[in-house]
N, C-alpha and C positions, 0 to 999 in steps of 0.2 A: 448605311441607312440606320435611321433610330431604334431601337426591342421596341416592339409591337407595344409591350408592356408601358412604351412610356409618349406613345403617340397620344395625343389630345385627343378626345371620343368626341369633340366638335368645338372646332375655332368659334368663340364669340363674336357675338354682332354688341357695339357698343353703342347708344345713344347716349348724349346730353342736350337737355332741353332747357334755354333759359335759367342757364344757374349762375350764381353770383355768391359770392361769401364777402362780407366785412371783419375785421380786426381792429378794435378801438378806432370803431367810425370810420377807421380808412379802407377803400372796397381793394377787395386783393384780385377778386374776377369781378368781373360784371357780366350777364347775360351773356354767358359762354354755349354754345349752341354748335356741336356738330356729332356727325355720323360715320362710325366707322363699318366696315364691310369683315364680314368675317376674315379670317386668316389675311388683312390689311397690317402693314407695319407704319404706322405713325409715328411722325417726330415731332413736340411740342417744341420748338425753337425761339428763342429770346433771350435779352440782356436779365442779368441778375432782380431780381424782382417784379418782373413783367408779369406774372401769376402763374407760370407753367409748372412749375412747381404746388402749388397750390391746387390746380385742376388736378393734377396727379395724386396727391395728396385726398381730396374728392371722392375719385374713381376707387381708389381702394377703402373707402369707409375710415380713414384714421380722424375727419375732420366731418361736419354737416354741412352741408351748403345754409344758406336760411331762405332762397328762395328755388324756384328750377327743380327738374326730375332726375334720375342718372338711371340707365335699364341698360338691366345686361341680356342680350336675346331675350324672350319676353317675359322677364323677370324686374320690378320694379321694386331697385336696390336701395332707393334712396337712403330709408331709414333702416336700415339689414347693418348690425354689427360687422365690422372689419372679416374677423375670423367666420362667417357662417358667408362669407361672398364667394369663395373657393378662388382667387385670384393670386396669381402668383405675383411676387414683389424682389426687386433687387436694390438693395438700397447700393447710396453710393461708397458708404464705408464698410458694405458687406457685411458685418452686424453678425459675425460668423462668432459662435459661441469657443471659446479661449481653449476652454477644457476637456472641447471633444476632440475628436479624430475627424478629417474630411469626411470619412465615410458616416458615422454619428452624425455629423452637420446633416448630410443630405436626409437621413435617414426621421431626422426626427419631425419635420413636419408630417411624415406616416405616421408615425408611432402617436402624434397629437391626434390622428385622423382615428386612432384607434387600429389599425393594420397590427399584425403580430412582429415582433421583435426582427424576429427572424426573415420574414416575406419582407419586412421595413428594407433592410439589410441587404436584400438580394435587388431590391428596386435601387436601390439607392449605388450597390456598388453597376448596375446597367448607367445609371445618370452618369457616374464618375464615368466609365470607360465613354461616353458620348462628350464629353468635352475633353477627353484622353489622359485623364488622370485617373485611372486607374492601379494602376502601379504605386500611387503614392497615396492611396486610400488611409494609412495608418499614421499619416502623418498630422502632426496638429497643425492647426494658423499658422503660427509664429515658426515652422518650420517650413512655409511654403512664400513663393516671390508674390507680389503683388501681383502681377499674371493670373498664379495658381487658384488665388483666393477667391480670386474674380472668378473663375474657373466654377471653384466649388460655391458660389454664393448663385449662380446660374443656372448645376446641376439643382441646386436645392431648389430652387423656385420652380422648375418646372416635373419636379420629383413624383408631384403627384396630379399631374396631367392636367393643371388650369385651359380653359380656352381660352384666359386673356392673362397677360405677363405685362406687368409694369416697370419699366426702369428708370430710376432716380442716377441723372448722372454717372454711368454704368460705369466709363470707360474714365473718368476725370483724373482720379490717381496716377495712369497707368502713361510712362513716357511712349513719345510719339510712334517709334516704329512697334511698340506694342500694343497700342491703342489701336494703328492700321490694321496690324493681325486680327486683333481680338473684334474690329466692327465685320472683318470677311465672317470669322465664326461665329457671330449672333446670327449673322445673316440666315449662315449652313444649318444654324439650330433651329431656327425660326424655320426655314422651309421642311426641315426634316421632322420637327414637331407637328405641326400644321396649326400653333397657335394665333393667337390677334395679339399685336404687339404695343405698345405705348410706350415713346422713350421722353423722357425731358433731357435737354442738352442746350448749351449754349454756343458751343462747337458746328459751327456754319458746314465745313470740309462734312463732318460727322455724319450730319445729316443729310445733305447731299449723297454720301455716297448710300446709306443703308435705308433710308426710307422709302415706301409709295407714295407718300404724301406728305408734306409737310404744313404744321399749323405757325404761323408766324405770332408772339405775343409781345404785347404794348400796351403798357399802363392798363395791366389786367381784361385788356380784350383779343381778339386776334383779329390781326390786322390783314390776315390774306391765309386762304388754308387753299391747296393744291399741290401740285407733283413739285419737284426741284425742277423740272427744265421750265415750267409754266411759272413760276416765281421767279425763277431766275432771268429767262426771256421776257416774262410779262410783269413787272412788279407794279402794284394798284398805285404805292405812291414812293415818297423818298426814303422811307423808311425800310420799308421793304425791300429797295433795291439795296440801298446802303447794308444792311444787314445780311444778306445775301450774297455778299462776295464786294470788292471795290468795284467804284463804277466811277467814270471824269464825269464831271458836271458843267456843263455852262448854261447861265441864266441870261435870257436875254425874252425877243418878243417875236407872235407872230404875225404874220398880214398876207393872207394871200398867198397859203403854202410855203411862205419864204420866212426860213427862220435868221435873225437876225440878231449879234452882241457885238457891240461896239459899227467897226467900220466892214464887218464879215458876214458873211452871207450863207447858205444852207438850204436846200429843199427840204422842205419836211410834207409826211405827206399830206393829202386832200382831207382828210378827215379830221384833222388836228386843230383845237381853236384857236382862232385869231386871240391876241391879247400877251399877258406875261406867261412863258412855262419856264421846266427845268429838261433840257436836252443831256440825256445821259450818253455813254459810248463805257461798252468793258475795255477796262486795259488792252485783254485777249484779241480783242477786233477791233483795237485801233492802230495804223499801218501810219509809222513812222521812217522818213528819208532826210535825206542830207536837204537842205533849204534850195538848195540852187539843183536840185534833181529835179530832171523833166518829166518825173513821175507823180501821178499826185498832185496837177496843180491847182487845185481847188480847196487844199488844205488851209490848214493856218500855222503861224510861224513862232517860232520859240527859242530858247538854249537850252539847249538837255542841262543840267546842273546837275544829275547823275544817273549812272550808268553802272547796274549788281548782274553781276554773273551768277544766276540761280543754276546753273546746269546744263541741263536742255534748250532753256530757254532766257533770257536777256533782259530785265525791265529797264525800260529809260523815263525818267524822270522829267519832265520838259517845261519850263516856266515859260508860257508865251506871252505874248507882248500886251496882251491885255491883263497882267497876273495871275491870270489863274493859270496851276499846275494840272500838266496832265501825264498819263501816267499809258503808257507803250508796251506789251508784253511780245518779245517776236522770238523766232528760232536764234540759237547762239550760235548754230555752224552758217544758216543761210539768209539772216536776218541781214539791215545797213551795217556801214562802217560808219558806227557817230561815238563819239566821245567825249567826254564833258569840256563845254567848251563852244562845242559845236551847234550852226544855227543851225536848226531841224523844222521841218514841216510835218506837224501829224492834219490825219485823215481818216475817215470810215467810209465803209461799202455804207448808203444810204438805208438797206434792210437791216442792220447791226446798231441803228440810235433808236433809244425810245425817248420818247416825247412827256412830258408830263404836266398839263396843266397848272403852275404856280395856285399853291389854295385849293385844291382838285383831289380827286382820291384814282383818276382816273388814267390810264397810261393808253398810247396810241403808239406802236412798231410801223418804223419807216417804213413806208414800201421802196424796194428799189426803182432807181431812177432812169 
């Protein structure tokens, strides 16, 4: 558990209201609008310049918005200098001063706060020992891994008990199996501080695993804000699915429940419009067999063109007769025997395609059939 001393004295409640920022006439947000819940962990997720960065940028005072509110619990931040916002910050290059010691780093946003030297010092070595560097308190930057710094740029941000923590990119430096460790420990931090979280990332896996909610951003708006299994199961449109993890597409029309590309056929359910859509299926839950298998016959047919052994599990590759590829993810011990080469049939359980209106923002999940 975290020292008393460095629990948050109350998670922030964040609002933005209609805010928008321009940079030589090009808008970087527009009309960004949403509500966080105290001690909530949010993940701003999008392609490089989608504005999430930007809104981050915002929330901590480093930038003005020119239009819109930003209130922190019922405090209205908008125009409140950076440093008198009490908001903690991790940048992504950690921004850890060269000259100090880990325990100095942590120690000096107290000592700015005006805290005595000493009390600074004893806060700061409680931070160190909760991200578990401890022990290596005396050490400078450049004597510590990419990990550590990260480490100590985290204890320092939350050193002097913000209710809301911002993160720029936290984890981007850091290769993958210590990226995986270090989102379980934001996580443990975050529960055990009892802060409000805000991360930016572009990293889909990322935020899937550590968020409450994710905000989706596109061309400076957000395009769908919700949980990961509700994004990911329900995306508004193609953007959001695509971005969200791979997803096979086929484009074709409907009439009458019956979705139809080329000479192939499909239930789709009752609610779904007649006219053009885009019929998605995840890798995950799309169930591929050998072509002449009396399983499945309502699939459609292809050539695997290939076949990767990820571990666990198998992806196959499948060009089907109409071109388009689709894409198979099954167990490796109990999944088909297909090989490239070979004629294949994929398929989906009917509750596993979402539907999506062509020119639409609107998605419809199959009912099963």
């Amino acid at each position: 558990m975290a020292s008393s001393s460095l629990l948050s004295a109350a998670p922030s409640a964040l609002t933005l209201q209609s805010v928008s920022k321009t940079f030589n006439g090009a808008p970087a947000v527009s009309d960004i609008s949403l509500q966080l819940n105290p001690g909530e962990f949010l993940t701003m997720l999008g392609p490089s310049g989608s504005g999430k960065t930007t809104t981050l940028n915002l929330i901590a005072g480093f930038i003005q918005p020119d239009s819109g509110s930003i209130t922190l619990d019922d405090r209205d931040i908008t125009a409140i200098p950076s440093h008198k916002r009490g908001i903690g910050v991790v940048f992504q290059n950690y921004a850890l001063f060269p000259h100090m010691s880990a325990l100095q780093n942590v120690a000096f946003p107290l000592e700015m706060r005006g805290v005595r030297r000493k009390a600074a010092l004893t806060q700061a070595h409680d931070a160190l020992e909760l991200v578990q560097l401890a022990h290596l308190a005396a050490r400078l930057p450049r004597q510590l891994s990419g990990g550590q710094q990260q480490r100590v740029a985290l204890a320092r941000s939350f050193v002097f008990k913000p209710g809301l923590l911002l993160m720029d990119e936290p984890l981007g430096a850091l290769d993958k199996r210590l990226r995986e460790d270090m989102q379980l420990e934001i996580m443990r931090l975050g529960r055990e501080l009892g802060c409000t979280i805000v991360s930016v990332t572009h990293d889909q896996e990322e935020a899937l695993v550590m968020s409450d909610r994710i905000a989706i951003y596109h061309d400076g708006k957000i395009e769908q804000l919700g949980t990961a299994e509700d994004l990911y199961e329900h995306p508004r449109n193609l953007f959001v699915a695509d971005f969200m993890g791979e997803a096979n597409r086929l484009e074709g029309g409907v009439a009458n429940s019956v979705f139809t590309t080329g000479d192939w056929t499909c239930l789709v359910p009752g609610s779904a419009p007649n006219g053009r859509v885009n019929l998605l299926v995840r890798p995950e839950n799309t169930i591929a067999v050998p072509a002449g298998s009396a399983d499945h016959p309502e699939g459609i047919t292809g050539e695997v063109i290939e076949s990767i052994y990820l571990g666990g599990t198998r992806k196959f590759v499948v060009r089907l007769d109409n071109g388009r590829r689709f894409q198979a993810v099954v167990s490796a011990r109990t999944g088909p025997e297909l090989h490239t080469g070979d004629r294949a049939r994929v398929s989906w359980r009917p509750e596993h395609a979402i539907v999506l209106a062509a020119g639409d923002s609107s998605a419809v999940t199959a009912d099963a059939a």
